[in-house]
Structures are given as structure tokens and as C-alpha cells.
N, CA, C and O atoms as CSV, one atom per row, in Angstrom:
chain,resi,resn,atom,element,x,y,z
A,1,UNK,N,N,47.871,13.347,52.312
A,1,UNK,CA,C,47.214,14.033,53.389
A,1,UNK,C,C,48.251,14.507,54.402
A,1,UNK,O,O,49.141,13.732,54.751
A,2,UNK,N,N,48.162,16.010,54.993
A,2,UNK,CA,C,49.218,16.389,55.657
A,2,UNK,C,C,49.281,15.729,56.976
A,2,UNK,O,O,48.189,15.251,57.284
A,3,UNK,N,N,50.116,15.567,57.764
A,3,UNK,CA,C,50.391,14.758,59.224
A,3,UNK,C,C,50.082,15.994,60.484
A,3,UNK,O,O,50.079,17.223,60.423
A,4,UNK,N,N,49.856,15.123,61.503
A,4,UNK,CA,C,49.900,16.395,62.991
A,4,UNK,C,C,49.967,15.266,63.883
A,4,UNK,O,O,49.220,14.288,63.904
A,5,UNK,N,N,50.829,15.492,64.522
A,5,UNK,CA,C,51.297,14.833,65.627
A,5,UNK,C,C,51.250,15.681,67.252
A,5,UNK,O,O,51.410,16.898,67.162
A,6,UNK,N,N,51.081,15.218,68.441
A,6,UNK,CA,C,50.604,15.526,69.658
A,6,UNK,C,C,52.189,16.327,69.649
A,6,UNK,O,O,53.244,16.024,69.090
A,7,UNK,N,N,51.807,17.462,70.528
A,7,UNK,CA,C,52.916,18.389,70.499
A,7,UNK,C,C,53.937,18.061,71.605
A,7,UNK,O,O,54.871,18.854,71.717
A,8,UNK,N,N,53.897,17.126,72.342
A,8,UNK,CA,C,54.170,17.068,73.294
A,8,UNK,C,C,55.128,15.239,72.841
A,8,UNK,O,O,56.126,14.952,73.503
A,9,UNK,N,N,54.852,14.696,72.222
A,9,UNK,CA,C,54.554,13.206,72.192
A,9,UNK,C,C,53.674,12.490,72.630
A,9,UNK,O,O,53.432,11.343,72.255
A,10,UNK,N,N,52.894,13.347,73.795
A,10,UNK,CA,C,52.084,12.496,74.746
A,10,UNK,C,C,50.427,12.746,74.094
A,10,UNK,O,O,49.840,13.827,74.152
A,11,UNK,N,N,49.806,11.353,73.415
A,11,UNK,CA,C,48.775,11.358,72.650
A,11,UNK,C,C,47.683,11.661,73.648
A,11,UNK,O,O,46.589,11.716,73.086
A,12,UNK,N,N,47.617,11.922,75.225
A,12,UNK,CA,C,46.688,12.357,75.646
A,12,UNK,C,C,46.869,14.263,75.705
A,12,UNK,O,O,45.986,15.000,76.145
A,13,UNK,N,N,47.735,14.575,75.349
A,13,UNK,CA,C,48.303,16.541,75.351
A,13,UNK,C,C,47.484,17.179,74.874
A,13,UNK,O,O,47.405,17.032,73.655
A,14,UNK,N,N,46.758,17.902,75.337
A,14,UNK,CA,C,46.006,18.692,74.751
A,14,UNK,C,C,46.160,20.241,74.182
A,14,UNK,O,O,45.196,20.986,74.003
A,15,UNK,N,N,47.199,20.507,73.992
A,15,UNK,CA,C,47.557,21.193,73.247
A,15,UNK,C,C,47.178,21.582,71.784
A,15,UNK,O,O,46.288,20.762,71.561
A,16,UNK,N,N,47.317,22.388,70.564
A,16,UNK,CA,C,47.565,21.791,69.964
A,16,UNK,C,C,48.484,21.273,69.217
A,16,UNK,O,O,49.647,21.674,69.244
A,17,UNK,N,N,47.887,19.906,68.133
A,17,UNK,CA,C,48.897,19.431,67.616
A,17,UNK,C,C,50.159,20.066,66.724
A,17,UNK,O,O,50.121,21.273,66.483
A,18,UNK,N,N,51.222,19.303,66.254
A,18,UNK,CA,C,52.612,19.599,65.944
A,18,UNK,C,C,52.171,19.630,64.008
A,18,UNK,O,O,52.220,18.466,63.612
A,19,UNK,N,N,51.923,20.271,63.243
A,19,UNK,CA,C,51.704,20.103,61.537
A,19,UNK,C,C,52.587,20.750,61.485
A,19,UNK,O,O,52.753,21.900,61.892
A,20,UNK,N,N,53.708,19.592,60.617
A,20,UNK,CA,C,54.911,20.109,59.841
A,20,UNK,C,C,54.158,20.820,58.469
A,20,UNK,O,O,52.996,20.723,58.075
A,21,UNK,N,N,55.182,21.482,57.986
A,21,UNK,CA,C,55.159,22.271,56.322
A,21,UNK,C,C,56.487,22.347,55.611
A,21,UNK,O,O,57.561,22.337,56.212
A,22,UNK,N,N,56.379,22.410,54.499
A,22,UNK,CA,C,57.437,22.102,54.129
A,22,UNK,C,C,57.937,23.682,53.460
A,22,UNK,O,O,56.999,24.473,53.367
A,23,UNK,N,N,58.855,24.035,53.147
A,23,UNK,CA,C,59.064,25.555,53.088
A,23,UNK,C,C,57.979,26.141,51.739
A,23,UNK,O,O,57.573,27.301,51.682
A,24,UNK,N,N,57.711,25.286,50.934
A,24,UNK,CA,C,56.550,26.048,49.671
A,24,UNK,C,C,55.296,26.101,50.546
A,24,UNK,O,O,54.378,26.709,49.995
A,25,UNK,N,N,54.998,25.596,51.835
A,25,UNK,CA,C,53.956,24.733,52.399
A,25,UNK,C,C,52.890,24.325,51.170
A,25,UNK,O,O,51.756,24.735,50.922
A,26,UNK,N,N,53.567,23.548,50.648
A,26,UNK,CA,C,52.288,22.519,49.765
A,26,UNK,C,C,52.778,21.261,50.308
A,26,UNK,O,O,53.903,21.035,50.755
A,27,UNK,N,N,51.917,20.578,50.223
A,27,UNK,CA,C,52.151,18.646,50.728
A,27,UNK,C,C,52.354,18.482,49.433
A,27,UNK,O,O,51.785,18.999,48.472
A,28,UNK,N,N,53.673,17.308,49.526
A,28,UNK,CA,C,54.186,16.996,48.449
A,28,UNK,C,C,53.609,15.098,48.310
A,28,UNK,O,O,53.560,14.623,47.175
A,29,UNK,N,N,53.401,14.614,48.966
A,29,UNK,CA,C,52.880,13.301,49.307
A,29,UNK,C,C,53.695,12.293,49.070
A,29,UNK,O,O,54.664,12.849,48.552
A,30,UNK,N,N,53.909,11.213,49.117
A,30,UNK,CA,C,55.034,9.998,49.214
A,30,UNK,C,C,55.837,10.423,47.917
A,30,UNK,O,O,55.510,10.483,46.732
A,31,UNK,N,N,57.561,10.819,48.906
A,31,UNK,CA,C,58.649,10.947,47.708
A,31,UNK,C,C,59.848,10.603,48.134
A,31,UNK,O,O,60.190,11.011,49.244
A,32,UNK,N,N,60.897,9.649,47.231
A,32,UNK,CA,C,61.947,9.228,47.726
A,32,UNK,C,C,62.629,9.914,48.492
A,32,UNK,O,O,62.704,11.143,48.501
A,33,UNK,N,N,63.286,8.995,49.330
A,33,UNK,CA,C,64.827,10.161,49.895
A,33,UNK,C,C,65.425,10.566,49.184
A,33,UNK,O,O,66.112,11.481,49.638
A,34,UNK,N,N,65.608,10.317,47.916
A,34,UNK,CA,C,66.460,11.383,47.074
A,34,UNK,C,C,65.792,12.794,47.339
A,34,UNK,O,O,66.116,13.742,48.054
A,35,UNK,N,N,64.609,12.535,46.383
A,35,UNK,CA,C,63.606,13.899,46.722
A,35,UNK,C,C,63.634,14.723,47.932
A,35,UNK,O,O,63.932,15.916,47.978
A,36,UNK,N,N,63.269,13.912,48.974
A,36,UNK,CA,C,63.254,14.877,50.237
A,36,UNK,C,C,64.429,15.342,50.194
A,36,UNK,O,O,64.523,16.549,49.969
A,37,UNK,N,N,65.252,14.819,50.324
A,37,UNK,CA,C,67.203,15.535,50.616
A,37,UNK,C,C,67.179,16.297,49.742
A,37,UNK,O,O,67.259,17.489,50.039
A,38,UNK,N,N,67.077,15.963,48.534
A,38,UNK,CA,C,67.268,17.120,47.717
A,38,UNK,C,C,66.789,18.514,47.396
A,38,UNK,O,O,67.288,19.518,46.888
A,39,UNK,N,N,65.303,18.080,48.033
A,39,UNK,CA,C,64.936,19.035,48.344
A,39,UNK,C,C,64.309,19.895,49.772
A,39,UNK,O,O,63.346,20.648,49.915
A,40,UNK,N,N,65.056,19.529,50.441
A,40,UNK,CA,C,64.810,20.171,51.844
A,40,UNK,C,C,63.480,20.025,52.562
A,40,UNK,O,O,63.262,20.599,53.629
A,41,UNK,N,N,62.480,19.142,51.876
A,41,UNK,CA,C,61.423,19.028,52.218
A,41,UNK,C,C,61.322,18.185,53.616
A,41,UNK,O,O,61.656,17.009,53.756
A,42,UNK,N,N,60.601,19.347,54.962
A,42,UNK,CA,C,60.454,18.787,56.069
A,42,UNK,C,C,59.652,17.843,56.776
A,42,UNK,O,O,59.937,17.029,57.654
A,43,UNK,N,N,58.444,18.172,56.123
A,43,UNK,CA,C,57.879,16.282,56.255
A,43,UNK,C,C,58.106,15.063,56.364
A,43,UNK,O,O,57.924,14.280,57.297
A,44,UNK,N,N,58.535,14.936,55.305
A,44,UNK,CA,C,59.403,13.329,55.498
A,44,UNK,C,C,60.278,13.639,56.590
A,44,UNK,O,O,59.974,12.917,57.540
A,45,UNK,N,N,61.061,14.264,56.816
A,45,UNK,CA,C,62.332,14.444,57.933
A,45,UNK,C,C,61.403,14.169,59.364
A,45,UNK,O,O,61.784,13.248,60.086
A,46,UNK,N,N,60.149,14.986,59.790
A,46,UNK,CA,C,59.994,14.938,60.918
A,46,UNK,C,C,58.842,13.439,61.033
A,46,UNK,O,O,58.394,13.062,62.116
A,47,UNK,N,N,58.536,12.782,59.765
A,47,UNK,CA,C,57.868,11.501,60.410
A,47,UNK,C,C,59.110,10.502,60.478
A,47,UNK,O,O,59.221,9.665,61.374
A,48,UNK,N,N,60.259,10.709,59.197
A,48,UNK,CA,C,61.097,9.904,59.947
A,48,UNK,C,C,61.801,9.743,61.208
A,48,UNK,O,O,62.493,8.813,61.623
A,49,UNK,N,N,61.470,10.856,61.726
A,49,UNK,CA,C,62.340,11.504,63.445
A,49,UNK,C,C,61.265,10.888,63.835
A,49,UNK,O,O,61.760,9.991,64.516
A,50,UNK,N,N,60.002,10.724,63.886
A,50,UNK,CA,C,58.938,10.103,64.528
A,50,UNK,C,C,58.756,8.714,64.645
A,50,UNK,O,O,58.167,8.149,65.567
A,51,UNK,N,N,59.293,8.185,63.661
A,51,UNK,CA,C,59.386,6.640,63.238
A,51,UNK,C,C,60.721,6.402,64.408
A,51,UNK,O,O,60.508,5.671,65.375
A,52,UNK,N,N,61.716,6.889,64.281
A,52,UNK,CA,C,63.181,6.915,64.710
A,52,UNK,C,C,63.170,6.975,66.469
A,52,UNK,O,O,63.698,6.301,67.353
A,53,UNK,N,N,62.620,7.700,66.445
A,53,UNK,CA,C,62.603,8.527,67.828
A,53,UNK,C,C,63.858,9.712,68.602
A,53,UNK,O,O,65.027,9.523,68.267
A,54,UNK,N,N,63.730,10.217,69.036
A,54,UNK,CA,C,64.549,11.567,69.206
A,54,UNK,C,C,65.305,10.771,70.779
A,54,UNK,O,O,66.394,11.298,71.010
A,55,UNK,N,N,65.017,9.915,71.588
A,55,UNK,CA,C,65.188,9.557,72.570
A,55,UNK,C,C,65.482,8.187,72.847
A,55,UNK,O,O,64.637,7.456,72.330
A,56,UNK,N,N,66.426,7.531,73.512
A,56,UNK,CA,C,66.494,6.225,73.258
A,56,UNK,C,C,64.907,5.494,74.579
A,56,UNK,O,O,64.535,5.858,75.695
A,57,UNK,N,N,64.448,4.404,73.636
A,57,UNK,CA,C,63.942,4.124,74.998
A,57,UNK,C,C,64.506,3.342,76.045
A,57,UNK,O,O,65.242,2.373,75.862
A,58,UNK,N,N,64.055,3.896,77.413
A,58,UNK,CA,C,64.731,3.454,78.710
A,58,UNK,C,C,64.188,2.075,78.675
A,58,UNK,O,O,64.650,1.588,79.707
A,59,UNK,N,N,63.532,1.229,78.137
A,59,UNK,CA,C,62.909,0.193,78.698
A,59,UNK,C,C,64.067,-0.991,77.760
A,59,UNK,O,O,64.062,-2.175,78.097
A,60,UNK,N,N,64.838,-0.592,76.802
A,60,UNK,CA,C,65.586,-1.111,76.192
A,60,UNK,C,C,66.860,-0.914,76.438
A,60,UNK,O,O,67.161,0.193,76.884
A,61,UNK,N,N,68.043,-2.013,76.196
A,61,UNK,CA,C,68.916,-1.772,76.173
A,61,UNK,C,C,69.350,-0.898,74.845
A,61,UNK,O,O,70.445,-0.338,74.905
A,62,UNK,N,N,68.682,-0.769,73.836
A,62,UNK,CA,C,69.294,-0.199,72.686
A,62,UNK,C,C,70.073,1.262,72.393
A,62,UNK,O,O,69.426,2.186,72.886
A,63,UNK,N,N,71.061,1.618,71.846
A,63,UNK,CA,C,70.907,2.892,71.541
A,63,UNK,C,C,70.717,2.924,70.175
A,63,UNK,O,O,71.387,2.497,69.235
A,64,UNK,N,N,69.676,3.512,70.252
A,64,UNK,CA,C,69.369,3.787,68.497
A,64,UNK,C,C,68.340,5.058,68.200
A,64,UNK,O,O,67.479,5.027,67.321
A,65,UNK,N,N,68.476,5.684,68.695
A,65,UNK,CA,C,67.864,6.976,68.875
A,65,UNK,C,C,68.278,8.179,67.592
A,65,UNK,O,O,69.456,7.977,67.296
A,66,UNK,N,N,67.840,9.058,66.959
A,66,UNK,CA,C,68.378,10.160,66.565
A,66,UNK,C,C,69.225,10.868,67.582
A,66,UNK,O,O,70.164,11.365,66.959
A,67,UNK,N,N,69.326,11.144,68.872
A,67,UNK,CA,C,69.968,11.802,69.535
A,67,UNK,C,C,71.388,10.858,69.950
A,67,UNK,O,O,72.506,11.363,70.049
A,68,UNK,N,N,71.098,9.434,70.160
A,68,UNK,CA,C,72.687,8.171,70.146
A,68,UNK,C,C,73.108,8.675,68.885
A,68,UNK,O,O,74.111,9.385,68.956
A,69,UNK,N,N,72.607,8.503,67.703
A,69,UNK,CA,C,73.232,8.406,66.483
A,69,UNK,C,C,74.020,9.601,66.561
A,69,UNK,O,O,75.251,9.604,66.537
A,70,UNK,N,N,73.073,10.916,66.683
A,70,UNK,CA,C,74.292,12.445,66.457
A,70,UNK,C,C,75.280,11.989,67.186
A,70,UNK,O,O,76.315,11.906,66.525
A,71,UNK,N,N,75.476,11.377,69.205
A,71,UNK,CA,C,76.123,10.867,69.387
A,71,UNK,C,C,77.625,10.364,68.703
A,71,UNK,O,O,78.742,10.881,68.727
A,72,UNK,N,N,77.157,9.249,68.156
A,72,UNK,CA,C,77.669,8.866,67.750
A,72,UNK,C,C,79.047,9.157,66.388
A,72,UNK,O,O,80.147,8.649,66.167
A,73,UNK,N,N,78.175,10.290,65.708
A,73,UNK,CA,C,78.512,11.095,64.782
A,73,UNK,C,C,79.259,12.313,65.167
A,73,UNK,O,O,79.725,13.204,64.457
A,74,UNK,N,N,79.269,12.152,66.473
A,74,UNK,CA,C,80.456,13.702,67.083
A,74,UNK,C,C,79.865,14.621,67.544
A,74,UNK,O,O,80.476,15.584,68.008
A,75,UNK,N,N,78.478,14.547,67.529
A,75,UNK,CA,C,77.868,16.010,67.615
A,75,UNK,C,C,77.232,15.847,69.075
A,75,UNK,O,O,76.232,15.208,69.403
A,76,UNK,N,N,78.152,16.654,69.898
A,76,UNK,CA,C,77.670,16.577,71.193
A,76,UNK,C,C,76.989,18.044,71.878
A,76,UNK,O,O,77.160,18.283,73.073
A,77,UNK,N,N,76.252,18.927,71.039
A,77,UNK,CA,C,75.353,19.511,71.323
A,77,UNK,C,C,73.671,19.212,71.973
A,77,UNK,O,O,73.028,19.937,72.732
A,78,UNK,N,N,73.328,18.059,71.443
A,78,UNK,CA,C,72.187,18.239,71.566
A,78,UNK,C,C,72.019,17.477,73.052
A,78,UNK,O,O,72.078,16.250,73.128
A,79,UNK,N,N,71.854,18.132,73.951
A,79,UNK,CA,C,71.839,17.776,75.685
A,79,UNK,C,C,70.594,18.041,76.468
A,79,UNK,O,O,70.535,17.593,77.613
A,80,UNK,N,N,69.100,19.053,75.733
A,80,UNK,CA,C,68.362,19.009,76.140
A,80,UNK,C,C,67.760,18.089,76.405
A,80,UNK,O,O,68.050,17.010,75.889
A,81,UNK,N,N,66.639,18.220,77.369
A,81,UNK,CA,C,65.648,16.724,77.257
A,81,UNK,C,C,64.431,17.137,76.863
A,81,UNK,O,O,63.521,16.308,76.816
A,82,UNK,N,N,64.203,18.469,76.517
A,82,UNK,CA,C,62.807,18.887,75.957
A,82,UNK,C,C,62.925,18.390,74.429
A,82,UNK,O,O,62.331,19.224,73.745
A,83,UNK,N,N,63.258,17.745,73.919
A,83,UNK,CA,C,63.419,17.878,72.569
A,83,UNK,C,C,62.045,17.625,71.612
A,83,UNK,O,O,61.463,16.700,72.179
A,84,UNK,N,N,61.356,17.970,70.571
A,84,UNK,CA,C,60.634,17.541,69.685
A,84,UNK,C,C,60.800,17.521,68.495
A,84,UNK,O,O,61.757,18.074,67.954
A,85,UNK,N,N,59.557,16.638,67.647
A,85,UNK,CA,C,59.529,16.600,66.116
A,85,UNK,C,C,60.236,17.530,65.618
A,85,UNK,O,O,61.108,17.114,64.855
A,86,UNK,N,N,60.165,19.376,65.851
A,86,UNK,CA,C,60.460,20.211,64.964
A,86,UNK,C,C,61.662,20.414,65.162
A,86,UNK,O,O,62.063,21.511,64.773
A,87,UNK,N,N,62.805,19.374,65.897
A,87,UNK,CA,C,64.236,19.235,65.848
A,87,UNK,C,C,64.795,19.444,64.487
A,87,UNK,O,O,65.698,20.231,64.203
A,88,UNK,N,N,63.890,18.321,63.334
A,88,UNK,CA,C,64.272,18.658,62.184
A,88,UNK,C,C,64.386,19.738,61.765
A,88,UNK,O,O,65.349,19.960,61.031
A,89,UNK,N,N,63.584,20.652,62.032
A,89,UNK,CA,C,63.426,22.220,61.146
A,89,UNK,C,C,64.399,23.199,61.773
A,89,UNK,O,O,64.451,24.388,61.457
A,90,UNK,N,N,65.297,22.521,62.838
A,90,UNK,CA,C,66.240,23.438,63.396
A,90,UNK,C,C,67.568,22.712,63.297
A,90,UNK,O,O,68.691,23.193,63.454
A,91,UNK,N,N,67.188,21.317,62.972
A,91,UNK,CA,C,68.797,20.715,61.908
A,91,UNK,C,C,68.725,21.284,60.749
A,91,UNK,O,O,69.766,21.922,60.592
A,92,UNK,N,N,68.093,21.379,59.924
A,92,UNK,CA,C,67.907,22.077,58.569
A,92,UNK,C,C,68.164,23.318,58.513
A,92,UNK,O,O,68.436,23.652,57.360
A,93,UNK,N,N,68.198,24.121,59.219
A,93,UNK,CA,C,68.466,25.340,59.297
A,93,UNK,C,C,69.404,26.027,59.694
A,93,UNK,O,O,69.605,27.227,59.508
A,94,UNK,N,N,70.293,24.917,60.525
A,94,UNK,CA,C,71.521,25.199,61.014
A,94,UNK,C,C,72.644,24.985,59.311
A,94,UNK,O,O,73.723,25.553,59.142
A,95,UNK,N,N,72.048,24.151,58.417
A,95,UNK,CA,C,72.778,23.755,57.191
A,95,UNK,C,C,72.852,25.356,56.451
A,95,UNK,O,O,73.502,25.539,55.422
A,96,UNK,N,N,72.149,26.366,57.087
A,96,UNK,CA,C,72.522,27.963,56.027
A,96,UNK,C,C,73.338,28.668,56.754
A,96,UNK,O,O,73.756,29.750,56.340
């Protein structure tokens, strides 16, 4: 079943919601990370960014964020604070 997430993060937003697709847009439904990587499929990417989180939370000491990790990894572009789910579909796209 395809996913939609609040566009905003904020589950009261009334907007509407965020439905990833994957570039065939067919739902491909539970497939390894091999699969997804291999095949560019954006779904998995943006629930794992969802699982992950794009932001560290302030209430923790942790950094463990997708945005610490690029951090971490050298990549000191990403400085907005608007950031969302469809980050993935604009990491992926920066790879052409």
C-alpha cells in the first residue's frame, strides 16, 4: 500500500499530504536495500529519511540525523532548515 505523510511533518498540517512515487510510479512493496539502491526506487529512501529523521532532535544530546551524518560525510551543503521527505528525490537526482 502506497505511503503519504503530512507535508509539513506536522500531523496536525493541513495541507495536502507528501505521496512519494517511484520513477515507473508503480508501488513496488517491501524490497531489500539491494533492490531499492539498485534500483533508484524512492519510497523506501523517503520512509527511511522518515524513520531517520532529516533533523537532529533538540531534546537529545544525539547527533544522528540524515543531515549530522551528510555532516559528517563532508557534505556541507545542506544548511536549510525547511527541509523535507522529498530531500531524497533531490539527493537522487543530483547522482545524474
Amino acid at each position: 500500500m502506497p505511503s503519504s505523510f503530512p507535508p509539513s511533518g506536522d500531523p496536525n498540517d493541513t495541507n495536502p499530504p507528501y505521496v512519494p512515487v517511484d520513477y515507473d510510479g508503480k508501488f513496488h512493496g517491501p524490497v531489500t536495500v539491494r533492490t531499492a539502491l539498485s534500483n533508484s526506487l524512492n519510497i523506501p529512501a523517503v520512509k527511511t529519511l522518515n524513520f531517520v529523521g532529516i533533523y537532529d532532535n533538540p531534546a537529545t544530546p544525539n547527533q544522528d540525523s540524515f543531515i549530522s551524518l551528510a555532516k559528517r560525510m563532508g557534505i556541507t551543503t545542506l544548511t536549510r532548515s525547511d527541509y523535507g521527505l522529498s530531500l531524497t528525490w533531490a539527493a537522487e537526482m543530483s547522482r545524474f
